[in-house]
ZAMARGU-4260 file (C-alpha; in steps of 0.2 Angstrom, whole numbers, plus 5000, padded with zeros to 4 digits):
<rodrens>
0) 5000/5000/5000 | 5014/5013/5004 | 5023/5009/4988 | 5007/5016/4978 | 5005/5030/4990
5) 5021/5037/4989 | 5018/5037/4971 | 5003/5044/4965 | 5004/5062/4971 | 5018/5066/4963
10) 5012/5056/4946 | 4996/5070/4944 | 5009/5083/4949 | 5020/5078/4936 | 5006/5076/4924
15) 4995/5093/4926 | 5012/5104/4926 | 5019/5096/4911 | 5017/5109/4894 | 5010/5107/4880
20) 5027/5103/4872 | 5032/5089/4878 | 5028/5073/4870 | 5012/5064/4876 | 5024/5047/4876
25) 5033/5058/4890 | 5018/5059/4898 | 5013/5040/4896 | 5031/5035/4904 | 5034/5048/4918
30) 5015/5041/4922 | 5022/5023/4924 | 5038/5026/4932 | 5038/5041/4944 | 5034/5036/4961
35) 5016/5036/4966 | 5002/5044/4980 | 4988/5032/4983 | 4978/5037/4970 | 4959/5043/4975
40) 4948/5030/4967 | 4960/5015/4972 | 4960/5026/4991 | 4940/5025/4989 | 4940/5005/4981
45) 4952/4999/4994 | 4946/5009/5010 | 4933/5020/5011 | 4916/5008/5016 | 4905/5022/5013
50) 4910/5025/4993 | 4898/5015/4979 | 4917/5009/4973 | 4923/5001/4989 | 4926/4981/4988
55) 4929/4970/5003 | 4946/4963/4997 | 4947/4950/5013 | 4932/4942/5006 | 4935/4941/4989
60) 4934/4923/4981 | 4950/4923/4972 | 4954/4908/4962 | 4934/4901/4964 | 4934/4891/4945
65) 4916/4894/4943 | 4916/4913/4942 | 4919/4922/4925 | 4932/4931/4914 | 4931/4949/4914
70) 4934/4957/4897 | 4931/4978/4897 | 4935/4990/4881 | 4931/5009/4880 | 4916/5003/4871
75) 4911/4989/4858 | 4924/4987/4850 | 4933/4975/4860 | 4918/4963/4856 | 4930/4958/4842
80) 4941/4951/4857 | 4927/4943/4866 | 4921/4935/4849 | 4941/4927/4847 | 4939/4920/4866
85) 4922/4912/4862 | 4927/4905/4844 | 4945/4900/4850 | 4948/4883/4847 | 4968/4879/4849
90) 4967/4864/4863 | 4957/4847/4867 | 4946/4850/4880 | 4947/4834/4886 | 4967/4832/4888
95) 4970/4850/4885 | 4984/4850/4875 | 4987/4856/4858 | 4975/4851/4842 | 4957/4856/4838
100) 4941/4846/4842 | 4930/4858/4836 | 4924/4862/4852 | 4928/4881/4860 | 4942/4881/4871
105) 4931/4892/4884 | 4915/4883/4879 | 4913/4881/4897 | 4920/4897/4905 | 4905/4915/4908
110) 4914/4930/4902 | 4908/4947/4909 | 4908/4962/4897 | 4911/4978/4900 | 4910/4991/4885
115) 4915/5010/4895 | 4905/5018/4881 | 4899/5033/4890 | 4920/5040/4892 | 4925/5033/4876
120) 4934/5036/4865 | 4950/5034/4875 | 4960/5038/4863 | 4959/5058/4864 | 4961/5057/4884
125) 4982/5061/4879 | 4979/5071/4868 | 4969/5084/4878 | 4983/5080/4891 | 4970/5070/4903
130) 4978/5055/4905 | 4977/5056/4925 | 4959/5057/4921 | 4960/5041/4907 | 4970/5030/4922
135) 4953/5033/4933 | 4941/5028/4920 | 4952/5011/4918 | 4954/5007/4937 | 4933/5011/4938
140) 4932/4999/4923 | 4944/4987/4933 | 4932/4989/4950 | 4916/4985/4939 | 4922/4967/4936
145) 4927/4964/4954 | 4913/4971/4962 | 4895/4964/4961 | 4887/4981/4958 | 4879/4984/4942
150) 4863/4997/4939 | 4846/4994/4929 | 4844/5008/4915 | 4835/5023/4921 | 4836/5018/4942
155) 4843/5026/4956 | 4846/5010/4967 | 4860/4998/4962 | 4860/4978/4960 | 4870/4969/4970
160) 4870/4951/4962 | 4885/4951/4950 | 4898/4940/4950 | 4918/4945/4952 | 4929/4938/4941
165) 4944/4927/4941 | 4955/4933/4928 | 4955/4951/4916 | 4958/4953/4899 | 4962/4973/4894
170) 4951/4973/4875 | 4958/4990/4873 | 4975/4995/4867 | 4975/5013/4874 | 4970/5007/4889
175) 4984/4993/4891 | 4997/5006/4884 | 4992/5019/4898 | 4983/5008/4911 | 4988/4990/4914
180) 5004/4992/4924 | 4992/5004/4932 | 4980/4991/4935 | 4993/4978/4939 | 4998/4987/4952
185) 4981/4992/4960 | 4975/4972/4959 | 4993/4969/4969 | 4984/4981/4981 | 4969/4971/4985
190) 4981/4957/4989 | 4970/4945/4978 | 4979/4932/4965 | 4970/4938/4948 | 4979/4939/4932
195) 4977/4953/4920 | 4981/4951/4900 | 4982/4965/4889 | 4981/4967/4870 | 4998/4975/4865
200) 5013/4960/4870 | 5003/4948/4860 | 5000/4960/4847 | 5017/4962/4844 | 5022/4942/4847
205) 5006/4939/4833 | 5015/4952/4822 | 5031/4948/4821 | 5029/4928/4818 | 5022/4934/4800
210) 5041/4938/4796 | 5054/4925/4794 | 5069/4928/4807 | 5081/4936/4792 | 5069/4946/4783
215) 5067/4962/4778 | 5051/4972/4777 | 5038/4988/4787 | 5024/4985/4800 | 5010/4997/4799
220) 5002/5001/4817 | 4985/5008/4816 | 4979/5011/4831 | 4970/5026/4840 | 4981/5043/4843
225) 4984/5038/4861 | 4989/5022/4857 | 5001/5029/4846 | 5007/5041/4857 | 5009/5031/4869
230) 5021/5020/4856 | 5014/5004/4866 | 5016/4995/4850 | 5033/5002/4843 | 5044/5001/4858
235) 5037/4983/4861 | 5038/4976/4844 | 5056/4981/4843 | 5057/4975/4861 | 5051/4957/4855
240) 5061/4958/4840 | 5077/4960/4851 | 5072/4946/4862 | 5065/4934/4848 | 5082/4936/4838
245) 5076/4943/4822 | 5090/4951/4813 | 5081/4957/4795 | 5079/4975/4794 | 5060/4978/4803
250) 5055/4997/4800 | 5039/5003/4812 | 5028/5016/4803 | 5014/5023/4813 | 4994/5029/4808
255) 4986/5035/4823 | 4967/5031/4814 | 4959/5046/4821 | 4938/5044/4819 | 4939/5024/4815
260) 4933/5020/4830 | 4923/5035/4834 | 4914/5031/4817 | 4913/5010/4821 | 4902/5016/4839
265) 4894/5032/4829 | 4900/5046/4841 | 4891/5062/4834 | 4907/5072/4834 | 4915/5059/4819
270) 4900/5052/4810 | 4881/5057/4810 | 4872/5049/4797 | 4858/5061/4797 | 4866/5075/4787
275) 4873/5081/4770 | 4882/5095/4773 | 4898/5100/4784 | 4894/5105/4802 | 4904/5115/4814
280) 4907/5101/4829 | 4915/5089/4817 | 4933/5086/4825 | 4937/5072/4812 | 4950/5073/4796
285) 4950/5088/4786 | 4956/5102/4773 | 4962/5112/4787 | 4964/5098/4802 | 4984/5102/4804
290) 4987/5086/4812 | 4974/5074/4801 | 4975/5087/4784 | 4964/5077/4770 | 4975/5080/4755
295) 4966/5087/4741 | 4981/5082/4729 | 4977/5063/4733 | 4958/5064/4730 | 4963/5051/4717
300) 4969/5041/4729 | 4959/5043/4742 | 4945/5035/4730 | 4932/5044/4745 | 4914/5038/4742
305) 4903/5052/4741 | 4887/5042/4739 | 4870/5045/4753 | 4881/5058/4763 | 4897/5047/4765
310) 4907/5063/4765 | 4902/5080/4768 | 4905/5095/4757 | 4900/5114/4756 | 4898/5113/4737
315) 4887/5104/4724 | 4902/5101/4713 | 4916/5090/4724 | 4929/5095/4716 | 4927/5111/4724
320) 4924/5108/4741 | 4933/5119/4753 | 4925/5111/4769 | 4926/5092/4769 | 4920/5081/4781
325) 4923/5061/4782 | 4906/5055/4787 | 4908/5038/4787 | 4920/5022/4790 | 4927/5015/4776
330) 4931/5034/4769 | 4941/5035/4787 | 4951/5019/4785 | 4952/5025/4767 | 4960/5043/4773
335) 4972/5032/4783 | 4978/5019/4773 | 4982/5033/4761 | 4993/5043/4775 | 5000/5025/4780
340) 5007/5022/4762 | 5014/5042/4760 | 5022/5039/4775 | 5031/5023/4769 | 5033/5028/4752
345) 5041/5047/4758 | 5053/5040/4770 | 5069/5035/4768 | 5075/5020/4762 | 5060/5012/4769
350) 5057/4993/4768 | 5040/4988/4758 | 5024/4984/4769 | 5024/4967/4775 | 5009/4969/4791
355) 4996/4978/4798 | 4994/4976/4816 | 4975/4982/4820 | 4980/4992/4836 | 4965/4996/4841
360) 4949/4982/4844 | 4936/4992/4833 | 4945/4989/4818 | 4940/4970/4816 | 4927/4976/4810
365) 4933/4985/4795 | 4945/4971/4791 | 4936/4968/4772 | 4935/4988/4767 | 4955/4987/4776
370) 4958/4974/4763 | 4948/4980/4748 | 4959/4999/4748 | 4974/4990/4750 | 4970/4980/4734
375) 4967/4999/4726 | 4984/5006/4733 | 4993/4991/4727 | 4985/4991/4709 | 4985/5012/4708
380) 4992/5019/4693 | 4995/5037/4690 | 5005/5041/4672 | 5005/5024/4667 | 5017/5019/4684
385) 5011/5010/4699 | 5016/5022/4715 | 5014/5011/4730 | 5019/4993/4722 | 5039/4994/4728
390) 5033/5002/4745 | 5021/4985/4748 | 5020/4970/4746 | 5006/4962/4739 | 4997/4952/4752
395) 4998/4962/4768 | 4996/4951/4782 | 4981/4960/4794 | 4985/4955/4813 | 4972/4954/4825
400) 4982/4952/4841 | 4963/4944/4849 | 4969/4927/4844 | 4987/4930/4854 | 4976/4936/4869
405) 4965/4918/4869 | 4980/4908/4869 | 4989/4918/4883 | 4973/4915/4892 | 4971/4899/4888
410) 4988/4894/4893 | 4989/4903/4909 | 4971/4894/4916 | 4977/4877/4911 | 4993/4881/4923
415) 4984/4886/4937 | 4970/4874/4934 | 4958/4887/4934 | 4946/4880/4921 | 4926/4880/4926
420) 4920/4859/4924 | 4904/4864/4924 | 4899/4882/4917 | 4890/4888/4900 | 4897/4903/4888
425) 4878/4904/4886 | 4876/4913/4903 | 4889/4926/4899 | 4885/4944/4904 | 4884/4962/4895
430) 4887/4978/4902 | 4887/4998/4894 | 4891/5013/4904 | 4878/5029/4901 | 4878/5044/4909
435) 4872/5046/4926 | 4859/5057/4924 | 4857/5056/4944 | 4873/5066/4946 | 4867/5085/4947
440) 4885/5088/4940 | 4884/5075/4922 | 4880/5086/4907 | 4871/5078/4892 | 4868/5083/4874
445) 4853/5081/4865 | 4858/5063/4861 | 4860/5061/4881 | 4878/5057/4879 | 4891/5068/4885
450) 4898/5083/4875 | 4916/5082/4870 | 4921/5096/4882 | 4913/5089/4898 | 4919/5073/4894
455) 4938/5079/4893 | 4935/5092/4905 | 4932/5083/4920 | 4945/5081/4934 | 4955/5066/4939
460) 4952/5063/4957 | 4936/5071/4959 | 4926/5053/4963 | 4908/5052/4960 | 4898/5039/4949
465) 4899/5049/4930 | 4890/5034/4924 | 4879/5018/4928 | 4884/5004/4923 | 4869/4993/4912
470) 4865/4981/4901 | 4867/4979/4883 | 4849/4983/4876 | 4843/4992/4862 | 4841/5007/4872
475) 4859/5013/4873 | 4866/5002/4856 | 4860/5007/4841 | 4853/4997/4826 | 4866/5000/4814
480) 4878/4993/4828 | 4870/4978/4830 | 4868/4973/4812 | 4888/4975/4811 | 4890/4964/4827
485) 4875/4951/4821 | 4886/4950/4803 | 4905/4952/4810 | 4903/4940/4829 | 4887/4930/4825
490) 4892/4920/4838 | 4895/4935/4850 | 4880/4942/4845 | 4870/4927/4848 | 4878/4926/4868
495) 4870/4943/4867 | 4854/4937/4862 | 4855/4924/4875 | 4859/4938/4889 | 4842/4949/4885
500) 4830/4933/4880 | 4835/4924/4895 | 4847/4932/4910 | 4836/4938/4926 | 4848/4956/4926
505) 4840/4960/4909 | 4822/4955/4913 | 4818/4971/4918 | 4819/4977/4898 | 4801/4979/4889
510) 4802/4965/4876 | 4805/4982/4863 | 4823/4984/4871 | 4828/4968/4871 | 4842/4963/4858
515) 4832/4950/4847
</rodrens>
């Protein structure tokens, strides 16, 4: 306990007095490695009796096989996590050792999913230098799963019937770039034996066994701008690299793929399907964005589709727009696969594109419109020359790291015999955050979600309940979201199902709400 008192204090010293000049990977590492005050929400987790967040650590059923496997992401996106867990079929399950029966490993295991949709996306907490602020959303996500509290949507009283967890899988890059030794280090705290895994290590591991040991050739990271910034995925691929002995010359090339994921969970400020014309609270790609500048010299390449409002223009004729909007998600994973590919084909003596790590757990779901451009750069011609052949290669190996995650996991419960003999994946759980409109002090917009400035304007340390924690329903997940879950994870989405048809903590939901 005294270690991360000591350390904590002068952590959001060192964070609120840093200027805007320094880089936000500074921030990241003084954040992990100055010493630490007892932070305020682990202080209100760990000791105060009184706070919604406390847990009674001492009664805690660590190492109980039958509970479940906590999964949390800033949102839906690390659904496409979840979905690799349930689908993950590696092992025997009656010998447990290595060949498939076409039986999921964790056929038997509940997992308990948390999507923080309320504070997401994280990505923009460095950015706006509130990453004190992002470290307390990530240990409330962590209390979530090791409490039994969980709210019904639109009640002031709590439920006090959820399960804990025995193990934690981080299904968010930024979080486990900014938060997992973090959470690490709070779960030593409690004095419990509970494993955390995060996304990034077996990203990289997943990444670099698409190379042979000798060869030569880049890795894309797309992943969100605090992901990036963080340079999780850099540092440790050429970490990985080191210990795993390659010796061919591996280049890193960065996208931070700002708006893919805002655009995958429909966050108003990215992506709003309603209109067809540019608006002034976009905060997406743009002629005049000086960090995400839309190029209007590689209109070409871009190849945007300006069909049904996919793109948002102040003039009839689009060759002429002088606002331009991205108002939709293949144009943002077309906007940066093009700045990927001028970032490789600009720099010097760079090695031609060999993988594409998906840094970030919403872009699963683009993985085809990922693929499809990438066929158009390879094949794009301008004056009768191919531009981007030399600089790629032409079958780019995509890299979910999901699949590194379920064989971590997998291996770690089959050491410590932590495998449920009797449990059903059909029993697993969903959970969203909203807004607590309880709290006098939450502002909500007209789509009762938070606006961009109170979101990233709120203060680290100041502990109240922002949100409630509820579940999925078709009150707080839109339609078009659950079409791209029922086409991308049918077999998530059906677990879904299962939770609103048939799970006592969603029988409060009028049979309308219920995902069906």
């Amino acid at each position: 306990m005294k270690y991360f008192k000591s350390n904590f204090l002068l952590i959001l010293l060192i964070i609120l007095g840093v200027s805007c000049k320094e880089s936000q990977s500074d921030n990241r590492n003084t954040a992990q490695n100055a010493e630490q005050e007892e932070e305020p929400i682990v202080a209100s987790i760990l000791n105060d009796k009184e706070s919604f967040y406390y847990i009674n650590f001492e009664d805690y059923p660590e190492r109980e096989k039958s509970l479940p496997i906590g999964v949390f992401d800033s949102g839906t996106g690390g659904l496409t996590v979840l979905d690799a867990l349930v689908n993950f079929d590696k092992y025997n399950n009656d010998n447990k050792v290595e060949g498939s029966d076409d039986l999921p490993d964790f056929t038997s295991e509940k997992f308990i999913y948390l999507a923080d949709q309320a504070n997401m996306p994280y990505g923009n907490y460095s950015s706006e230098e509130k990453t004190a602020l992002l470290v307390e959303h990530i240990i409330k996500d962590t209390q979530f799963l090791l409490s039994n509290k969980y709210y019904r949507e639109g009640e002031q009283e709590y439920q006090e019937d959820k399960q804990p967890v025995k193990s934690i899988v981080i299904a968010c890059n930024t979080a486990t770039a900014y938060g997992s030794e973090f959470i690490r280090e709070f779960v030593d705290q409690t004095g419990i034996d509970l494993k955390v895994i995060g996304v990034i290590d077996a990203g990289a591991r997943g990444t670099l066994a698409t190379f042979e040991k000798n060869e030569n050739g880049s890795i894309g990271v797309m992943a969100t701008v605090g992901t990036i910034a963080s340079k999780g995925y850099e540092n440790t691929l050429l970490k990985v690299k080191n210990e795993l002995e390659y010796t061919g010359d591996i280049q890193v090339f960065n996208q931070g793929g700002h708006g893919i994921a805002e655009a995958v969970d429909e966050e108003p400020d990215f992506i709003n399907r309603e209109l067809d014309e540019p608006r002034e609270d976009y905060r997406g790609p743009s002629l005049d964005n000086a960090e995400f500048r839309i190029d209007k010299t590689l209109m070409d390449v871009y190849n945007f589709d300006f069909d049904h409002g996919k793109m948002l223009c102040d003039n009839k004729n689009t060759d002429d727009c002088q606002i331009l909007q991205i108002n939709d998600s293949e144009n943002y994973v077309r906007y940066h696969l093009v700045s990927l590919l001028e970032k490789i084909r600009t720099a010097e003596n760079p090695q031609p594109l060999k993988a594409i790590v998906l840094g970030c757990t919403h872009y699963p779901y683009l993985t085809s419109e990922i693929d499809e451009v990438l066929d158009e750069l390879y094949n794009y011609q301008k004056d009768g020359e191919y531009i981007y052949r030399e600089f790629m290669q032409e079958d780019i190996a995509i890299v979910d790291p999901a699949v590194n995650v379920a064989d971590e996991l997998y291996v770690y419960m089959k050491e410590q015999d932590l495998f449920n003999p009797a449990g059903d994946m059909n029993n697993s759980e969903f959970y969203i955050s909203v807004p607590n409109t309880n709290n006098p002090n939450v502002q909500v917009d007209e789509k009762g979600r938070f606006p961009y400035e109170y979101k990233y304007g709120r203060t680290e340390g100041e502990i109240q309940e922002y949100v409630q924690v509820v579940p999925f329903s078709k009150n707080n997940i839109s339609e078009e979201t659950l079409d791209r879950f029922k086409s991308s994870i049918p077999q998530t989405y059906s677990l879904i199902e299962e939770f609103n048809r048939s799970n006592p903590k969603a029988g409060y939901l009028e049979t309308s709400a219920r995902i069906q």
